[in-house]
MITOR-326394 format. One record per atom (N, C-alpha, C, O): residue in three letters; z, y, x. Coordinates in Angstrom, 3 decimals, padded with zeros to 6 digits. Layout:
REM MITOR-326394
{ala; {Z; Y; X}}
...
END
This chain:
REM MITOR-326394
{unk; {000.000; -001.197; 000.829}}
{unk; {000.000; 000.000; 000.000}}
{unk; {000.000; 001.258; 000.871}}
{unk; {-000.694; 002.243; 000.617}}
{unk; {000.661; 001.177; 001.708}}
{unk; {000.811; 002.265; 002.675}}
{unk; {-000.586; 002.392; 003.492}}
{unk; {-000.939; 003.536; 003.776}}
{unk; {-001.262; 001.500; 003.820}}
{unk; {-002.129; 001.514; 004.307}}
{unk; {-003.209; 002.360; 003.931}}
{unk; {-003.861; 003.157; 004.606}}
{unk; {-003.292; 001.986; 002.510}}
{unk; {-004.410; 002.452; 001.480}}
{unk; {-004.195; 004.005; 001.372}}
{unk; {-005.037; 004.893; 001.505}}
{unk; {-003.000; 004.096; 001.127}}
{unk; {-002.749; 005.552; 001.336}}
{unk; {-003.267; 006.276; 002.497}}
{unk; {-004.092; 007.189; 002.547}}
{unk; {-002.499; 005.576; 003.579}}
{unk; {-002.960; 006.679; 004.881}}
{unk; {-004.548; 006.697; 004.448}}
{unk; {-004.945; 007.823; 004.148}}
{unk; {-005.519; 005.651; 004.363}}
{unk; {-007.072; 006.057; 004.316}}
{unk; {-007.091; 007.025; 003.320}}
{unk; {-007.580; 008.073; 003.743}}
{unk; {-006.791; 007.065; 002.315}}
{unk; {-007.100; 008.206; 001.715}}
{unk; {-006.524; 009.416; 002.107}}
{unk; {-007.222; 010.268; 001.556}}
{unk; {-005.468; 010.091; 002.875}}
{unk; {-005.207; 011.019; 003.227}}
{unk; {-006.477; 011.382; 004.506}}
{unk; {-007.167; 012.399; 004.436}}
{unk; {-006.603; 010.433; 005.555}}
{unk; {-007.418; 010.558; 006.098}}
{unk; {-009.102; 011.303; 006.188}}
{unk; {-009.694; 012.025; 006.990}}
{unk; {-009.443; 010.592; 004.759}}
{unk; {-010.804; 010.893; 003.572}}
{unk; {-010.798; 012.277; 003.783}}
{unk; {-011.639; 012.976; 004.349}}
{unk; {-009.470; 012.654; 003.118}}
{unk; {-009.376; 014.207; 002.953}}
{unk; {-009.171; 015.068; 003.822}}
{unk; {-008.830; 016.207; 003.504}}
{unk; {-009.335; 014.704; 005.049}}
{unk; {-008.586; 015.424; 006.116}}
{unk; {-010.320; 014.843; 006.716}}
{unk; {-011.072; 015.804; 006.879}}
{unk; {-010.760; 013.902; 006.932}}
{unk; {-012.289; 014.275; 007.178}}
{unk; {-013.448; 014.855; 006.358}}
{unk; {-014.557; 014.921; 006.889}}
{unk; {-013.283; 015.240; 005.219}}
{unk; {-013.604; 016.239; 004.166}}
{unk; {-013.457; 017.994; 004.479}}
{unk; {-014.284; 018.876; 004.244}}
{unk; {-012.523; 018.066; 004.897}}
{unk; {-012.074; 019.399; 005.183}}
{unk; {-012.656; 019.867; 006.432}}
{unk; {-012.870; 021.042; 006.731}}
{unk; {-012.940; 018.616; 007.276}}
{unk; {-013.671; 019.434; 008.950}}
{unk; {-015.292; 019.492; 008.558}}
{unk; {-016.097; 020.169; 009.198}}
{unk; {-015.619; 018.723; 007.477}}
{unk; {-017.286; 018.861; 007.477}}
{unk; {-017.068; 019.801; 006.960}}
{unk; {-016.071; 020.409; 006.570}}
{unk; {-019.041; 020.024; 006.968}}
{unk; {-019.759; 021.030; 006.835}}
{unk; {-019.780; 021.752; 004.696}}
{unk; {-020.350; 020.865; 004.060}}
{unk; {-019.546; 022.405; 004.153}}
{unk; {-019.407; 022.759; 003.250}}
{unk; {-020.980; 023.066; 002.484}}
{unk; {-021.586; 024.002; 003.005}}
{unk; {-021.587; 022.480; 001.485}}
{unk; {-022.933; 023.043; 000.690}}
{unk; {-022.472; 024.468; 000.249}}
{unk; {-021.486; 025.024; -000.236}}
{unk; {-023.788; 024.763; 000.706}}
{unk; {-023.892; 026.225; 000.140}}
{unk; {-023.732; 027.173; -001.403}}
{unk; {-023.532; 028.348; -001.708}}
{unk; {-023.908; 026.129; -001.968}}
{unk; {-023.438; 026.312; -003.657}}
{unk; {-021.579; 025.947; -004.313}}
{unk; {-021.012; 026.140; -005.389}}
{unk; {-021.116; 025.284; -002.831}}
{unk; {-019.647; 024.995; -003.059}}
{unk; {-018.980; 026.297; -002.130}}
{unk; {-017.786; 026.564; -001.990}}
{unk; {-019.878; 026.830; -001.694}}
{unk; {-019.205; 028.384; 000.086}}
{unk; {-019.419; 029.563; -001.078}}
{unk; {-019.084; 030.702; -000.751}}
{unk; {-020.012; 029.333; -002.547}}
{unk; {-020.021; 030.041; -003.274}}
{unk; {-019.022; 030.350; -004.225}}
{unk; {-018.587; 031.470; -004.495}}
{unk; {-018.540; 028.739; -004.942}}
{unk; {-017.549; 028.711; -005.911}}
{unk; {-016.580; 028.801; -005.391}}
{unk; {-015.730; 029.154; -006.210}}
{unk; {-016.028; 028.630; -004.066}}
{unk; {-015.306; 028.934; -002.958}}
{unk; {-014.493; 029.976; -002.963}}
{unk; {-013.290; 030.236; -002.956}}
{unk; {-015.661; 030.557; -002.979}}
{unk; {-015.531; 032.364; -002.857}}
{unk; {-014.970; 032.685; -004.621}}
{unk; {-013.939; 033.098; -005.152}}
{unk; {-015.998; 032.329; -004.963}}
{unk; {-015.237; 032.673; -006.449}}
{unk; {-014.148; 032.204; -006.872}}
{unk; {-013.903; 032.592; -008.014}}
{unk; {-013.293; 031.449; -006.382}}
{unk; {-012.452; 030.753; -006.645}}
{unk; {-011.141; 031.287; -006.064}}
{unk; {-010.051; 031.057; -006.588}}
{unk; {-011.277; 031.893; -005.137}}
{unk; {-010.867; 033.162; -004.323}}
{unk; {-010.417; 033.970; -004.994}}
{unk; {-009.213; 034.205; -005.097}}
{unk; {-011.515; 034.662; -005.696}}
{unk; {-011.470; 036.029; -006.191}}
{unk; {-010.949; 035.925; -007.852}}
{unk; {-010.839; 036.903; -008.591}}
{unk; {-010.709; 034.738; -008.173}}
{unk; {-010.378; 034.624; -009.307}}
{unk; {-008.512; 034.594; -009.084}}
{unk; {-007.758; 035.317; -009.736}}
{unk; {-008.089; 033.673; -008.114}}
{unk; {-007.248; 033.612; -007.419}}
{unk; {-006.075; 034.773; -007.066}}
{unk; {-004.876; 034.958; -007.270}}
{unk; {-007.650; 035.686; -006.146}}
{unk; {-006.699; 037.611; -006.391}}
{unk; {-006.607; 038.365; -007.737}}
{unk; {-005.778; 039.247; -007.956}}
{unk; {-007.548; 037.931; -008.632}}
{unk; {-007.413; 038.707; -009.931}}
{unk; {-005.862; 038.069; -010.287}}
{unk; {-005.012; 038.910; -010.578}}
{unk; {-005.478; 036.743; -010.281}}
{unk; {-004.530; 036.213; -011.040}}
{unk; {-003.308; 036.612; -010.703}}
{unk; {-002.347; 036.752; -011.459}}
{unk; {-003.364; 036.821; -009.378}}
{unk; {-002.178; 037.110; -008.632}}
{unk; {-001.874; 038.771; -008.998}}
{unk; {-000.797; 039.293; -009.285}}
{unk; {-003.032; 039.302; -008.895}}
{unk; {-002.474; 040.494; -009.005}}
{unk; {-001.893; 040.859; -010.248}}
{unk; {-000.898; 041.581; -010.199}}
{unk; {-002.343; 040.482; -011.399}}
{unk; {-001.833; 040.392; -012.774}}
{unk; {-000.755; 039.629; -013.058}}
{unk; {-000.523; 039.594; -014.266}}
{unk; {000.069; 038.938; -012.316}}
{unk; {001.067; 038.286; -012.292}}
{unk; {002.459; 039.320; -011.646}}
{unk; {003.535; 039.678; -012.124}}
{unk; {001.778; 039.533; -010.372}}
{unk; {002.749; 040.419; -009.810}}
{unk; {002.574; 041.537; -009.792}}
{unk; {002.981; 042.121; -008.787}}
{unk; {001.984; 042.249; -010.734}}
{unk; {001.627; 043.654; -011.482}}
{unk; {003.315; 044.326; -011.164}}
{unk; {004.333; 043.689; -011.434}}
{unk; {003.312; 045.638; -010.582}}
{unk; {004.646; 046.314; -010.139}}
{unk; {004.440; 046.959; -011.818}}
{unk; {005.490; 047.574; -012.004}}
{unk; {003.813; 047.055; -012.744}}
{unk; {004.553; 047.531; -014.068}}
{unk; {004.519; 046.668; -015.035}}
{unk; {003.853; 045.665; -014.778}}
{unk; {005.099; 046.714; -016.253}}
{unk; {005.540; 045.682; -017.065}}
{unk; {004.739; 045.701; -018.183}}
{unk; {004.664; 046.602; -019.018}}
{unk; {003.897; 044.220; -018.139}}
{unk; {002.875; 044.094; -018.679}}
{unk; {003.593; 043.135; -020.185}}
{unk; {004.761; 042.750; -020.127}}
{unk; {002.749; 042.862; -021.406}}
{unk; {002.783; 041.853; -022.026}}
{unk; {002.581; 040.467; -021.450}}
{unk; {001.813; 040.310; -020.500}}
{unk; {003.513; 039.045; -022.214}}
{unk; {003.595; 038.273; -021.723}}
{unk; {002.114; 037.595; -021.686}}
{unk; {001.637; 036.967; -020.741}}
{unk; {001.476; 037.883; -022.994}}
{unk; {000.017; 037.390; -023.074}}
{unk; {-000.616; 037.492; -021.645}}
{unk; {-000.990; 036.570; -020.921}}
{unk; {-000.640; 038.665; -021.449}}
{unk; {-000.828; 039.324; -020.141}}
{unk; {-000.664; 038.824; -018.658}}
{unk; {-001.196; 039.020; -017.565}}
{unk; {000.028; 038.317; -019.024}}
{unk; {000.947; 037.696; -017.584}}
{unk; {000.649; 035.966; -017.374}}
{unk; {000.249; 035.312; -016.410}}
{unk; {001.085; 035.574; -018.874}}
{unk; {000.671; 034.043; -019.324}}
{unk; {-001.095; 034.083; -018.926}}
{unk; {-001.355; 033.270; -018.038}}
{unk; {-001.900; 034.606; -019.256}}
{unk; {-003.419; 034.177; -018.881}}
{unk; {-003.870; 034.856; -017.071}}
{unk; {-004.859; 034.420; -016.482}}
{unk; {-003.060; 035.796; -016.527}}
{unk; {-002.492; 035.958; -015.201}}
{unk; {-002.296; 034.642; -014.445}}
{unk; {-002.950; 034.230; -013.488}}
{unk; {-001.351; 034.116; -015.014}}
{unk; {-001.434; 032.417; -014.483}}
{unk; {-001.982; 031.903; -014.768}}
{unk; {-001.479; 030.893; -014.274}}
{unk; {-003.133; 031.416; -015.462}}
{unk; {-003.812; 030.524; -015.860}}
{unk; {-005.237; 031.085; -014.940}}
{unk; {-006.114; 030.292; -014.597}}
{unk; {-005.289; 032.432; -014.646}}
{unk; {-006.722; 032.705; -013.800}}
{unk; {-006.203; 032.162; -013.027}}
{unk; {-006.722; 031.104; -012.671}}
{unk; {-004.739; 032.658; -012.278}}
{unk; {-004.630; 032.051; -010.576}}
{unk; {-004.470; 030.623; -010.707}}
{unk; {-004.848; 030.083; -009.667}}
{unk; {-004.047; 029.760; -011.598}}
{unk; {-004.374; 028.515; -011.420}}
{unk; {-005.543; 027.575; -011.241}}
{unk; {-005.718; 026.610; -010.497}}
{unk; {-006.743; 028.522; -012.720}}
{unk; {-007.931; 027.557; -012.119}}
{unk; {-008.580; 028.324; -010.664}}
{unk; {-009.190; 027.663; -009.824}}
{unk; {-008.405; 029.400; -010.564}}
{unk; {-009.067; 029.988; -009.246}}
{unk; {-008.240; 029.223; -007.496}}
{unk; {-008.736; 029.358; -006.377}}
{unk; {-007.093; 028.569; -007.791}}
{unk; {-006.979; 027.668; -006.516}}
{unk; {-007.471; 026.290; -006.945}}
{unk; {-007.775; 025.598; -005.974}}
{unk; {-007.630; 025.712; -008.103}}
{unk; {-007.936; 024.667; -008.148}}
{unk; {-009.670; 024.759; -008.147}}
{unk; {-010.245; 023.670; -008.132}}
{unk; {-010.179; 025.503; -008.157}}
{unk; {-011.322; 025.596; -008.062}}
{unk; {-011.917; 025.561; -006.111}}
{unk; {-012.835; 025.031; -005.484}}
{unk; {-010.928; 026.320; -005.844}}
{unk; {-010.888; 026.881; -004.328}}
{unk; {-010.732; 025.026; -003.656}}
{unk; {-011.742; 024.440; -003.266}}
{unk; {-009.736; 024.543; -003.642}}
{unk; {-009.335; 023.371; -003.287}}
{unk; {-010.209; 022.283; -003.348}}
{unk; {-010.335; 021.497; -002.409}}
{unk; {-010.920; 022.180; -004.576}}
{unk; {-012.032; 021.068; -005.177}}
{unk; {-013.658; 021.306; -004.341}}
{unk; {-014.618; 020.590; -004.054}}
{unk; {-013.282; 022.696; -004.183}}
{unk; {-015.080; 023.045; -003.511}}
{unk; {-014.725; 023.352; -001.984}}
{unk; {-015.587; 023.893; -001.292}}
{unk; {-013.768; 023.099; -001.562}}
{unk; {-013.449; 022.922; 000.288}}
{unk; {-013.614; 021.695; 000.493}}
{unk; {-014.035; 021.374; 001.605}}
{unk; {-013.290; 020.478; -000.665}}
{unk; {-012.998; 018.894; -000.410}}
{unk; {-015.108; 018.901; -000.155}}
{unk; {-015.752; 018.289; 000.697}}
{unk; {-015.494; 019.601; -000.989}}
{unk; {-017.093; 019.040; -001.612}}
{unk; {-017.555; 019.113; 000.133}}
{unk; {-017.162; 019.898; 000.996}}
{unk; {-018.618; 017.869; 000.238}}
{unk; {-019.391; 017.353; 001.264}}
{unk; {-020.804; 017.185; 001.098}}
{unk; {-020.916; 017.131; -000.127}}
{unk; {-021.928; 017.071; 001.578}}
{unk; {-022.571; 016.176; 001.415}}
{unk; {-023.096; 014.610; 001.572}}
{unk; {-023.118; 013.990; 002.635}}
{unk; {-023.370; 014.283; 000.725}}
{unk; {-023.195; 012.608; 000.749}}
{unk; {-023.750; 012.163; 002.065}}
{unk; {-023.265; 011.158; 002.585}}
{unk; {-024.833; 012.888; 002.723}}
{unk; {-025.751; 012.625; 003.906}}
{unk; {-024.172; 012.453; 004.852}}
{unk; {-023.536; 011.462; 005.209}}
{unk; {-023.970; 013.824; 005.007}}
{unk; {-023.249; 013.981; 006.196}}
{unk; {-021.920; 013.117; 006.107}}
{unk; {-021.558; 012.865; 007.257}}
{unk; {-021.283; 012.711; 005.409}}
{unk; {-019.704; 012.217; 004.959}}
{unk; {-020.462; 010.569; 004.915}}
{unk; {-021.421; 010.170; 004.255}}
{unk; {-019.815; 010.044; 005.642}}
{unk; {-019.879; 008.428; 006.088}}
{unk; {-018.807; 007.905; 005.968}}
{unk; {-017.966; 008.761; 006.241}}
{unk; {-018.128; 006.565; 005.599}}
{unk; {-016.878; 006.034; 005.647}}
{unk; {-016.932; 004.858; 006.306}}
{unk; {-015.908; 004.195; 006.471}}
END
């Protein structure tokens, strides 16, 4: 079990040194910037509605999970196991 694990940590850790597609160096970026919108509306120095704040977190959430998912992305050519 342990074994299986380490390979998959591994996977991901040789995922992260390749080379990134150019349509994922995009959502990347957007994923980013969705990221700073969220944050900043979260930690807004004046006092916003909770609506406000509640969809604040929900940008910065999908904007790192977006960020995270398109750093893993490879191409199938280049990524060998």
């Amino acid at each position: 079990m342990e074994k299986k694990l380490r390979d998959k940590l591994s996977s991901v850790g040789k995922r992260y040194t390749k080379k990134t597609p150019p349509f994922f160096k995009k959502l990347r970026t957007a994923g980013l910037v969705l990221a700073a919108i969220g944050t900043s509306i979260v930690a807004a120095p004046i006092a916003l509605p909770a609506m406000a704040v509640t969809i604040g977190g929900y940008i910065l959430l999908g904007g790192t999970v977006i960020t995270a998912v398109s750093q893993t992305a490879v191409n199938e050519i280049d990524f060998e196991e």
